[in-house]
C-alpha positions as CSV (number, residue, x, y, z in Angstrom):
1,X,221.7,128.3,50.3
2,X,221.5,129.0,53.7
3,X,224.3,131.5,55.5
4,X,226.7,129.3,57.5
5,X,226.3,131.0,60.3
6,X,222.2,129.6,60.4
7,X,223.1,126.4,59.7
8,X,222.1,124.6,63.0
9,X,225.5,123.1,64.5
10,X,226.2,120.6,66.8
11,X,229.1,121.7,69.9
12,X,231.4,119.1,71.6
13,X,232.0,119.6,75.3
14,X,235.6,121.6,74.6
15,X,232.9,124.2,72.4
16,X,230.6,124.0,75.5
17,X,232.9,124.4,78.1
18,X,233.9,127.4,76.7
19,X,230.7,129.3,76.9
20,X,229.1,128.1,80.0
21,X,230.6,128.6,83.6
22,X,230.6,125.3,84.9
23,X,232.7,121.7,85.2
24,X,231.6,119.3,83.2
25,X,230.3,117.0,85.8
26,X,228.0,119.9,87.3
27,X,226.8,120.1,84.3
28,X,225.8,116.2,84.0
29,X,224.1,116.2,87.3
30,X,222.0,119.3,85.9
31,X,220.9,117.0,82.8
32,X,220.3,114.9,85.2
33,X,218.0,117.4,86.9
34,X,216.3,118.4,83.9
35,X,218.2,121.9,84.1
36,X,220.5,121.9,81.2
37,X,220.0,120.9,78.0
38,X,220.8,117.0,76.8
39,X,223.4,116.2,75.0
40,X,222.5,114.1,71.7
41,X,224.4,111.1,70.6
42,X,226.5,111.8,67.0
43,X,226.3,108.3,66.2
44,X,223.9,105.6,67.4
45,X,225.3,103.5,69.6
46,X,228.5,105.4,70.0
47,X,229.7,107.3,73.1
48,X,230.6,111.0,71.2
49,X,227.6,113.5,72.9
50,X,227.3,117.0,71.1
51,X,224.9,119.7,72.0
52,X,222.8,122.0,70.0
53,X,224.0,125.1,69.5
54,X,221.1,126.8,69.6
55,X,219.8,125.0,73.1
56,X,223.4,126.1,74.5
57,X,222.5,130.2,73.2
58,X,219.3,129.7,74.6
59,X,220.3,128.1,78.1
60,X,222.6,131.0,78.9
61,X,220.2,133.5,77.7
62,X,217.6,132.7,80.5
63,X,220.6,131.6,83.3
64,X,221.4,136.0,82.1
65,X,217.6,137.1,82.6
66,X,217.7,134.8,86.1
67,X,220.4,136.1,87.4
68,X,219.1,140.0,85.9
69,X,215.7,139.0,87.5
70,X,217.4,138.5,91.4
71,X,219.4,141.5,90.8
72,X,216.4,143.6,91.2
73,X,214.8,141.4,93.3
């Protein structure tokens, strides 16, 4: 069995909001830009949206090596 800690999970927007530095509806109009990661649907047809973990690590990982990049720049 898998440690829980690599089992891929699934974070609301309270989870989200928490890591990343902006409002939520920033963040919409940067889905809506292609710049942020979607959201997935937890149950068809239902309005409950939850973001991968692992596309939340990854999304603040490169916004860090953008922001290191410009630094230098």
């Amino acid at each position: 069995m898998k440690d829980i800690h690599e089992i891929p999970r699934l974070l609301r927007w309270k989870e989200v909001s928490q890591i990343i530095p902006f409002s939520r509806s920033y963040v919409y109009d940067l889905i809506n830009q292609g710049k942020f990661p979607k959201g997935y649907k937890l149950v068809h047809g239902g309005q409950a949206v939850g973001w991968w973990a692992s596309d939340i690590n990854d999304y603040m990982l490169a916004l860090m090596e953008s922001a290191e990049g410009s630094r230098h720049e």
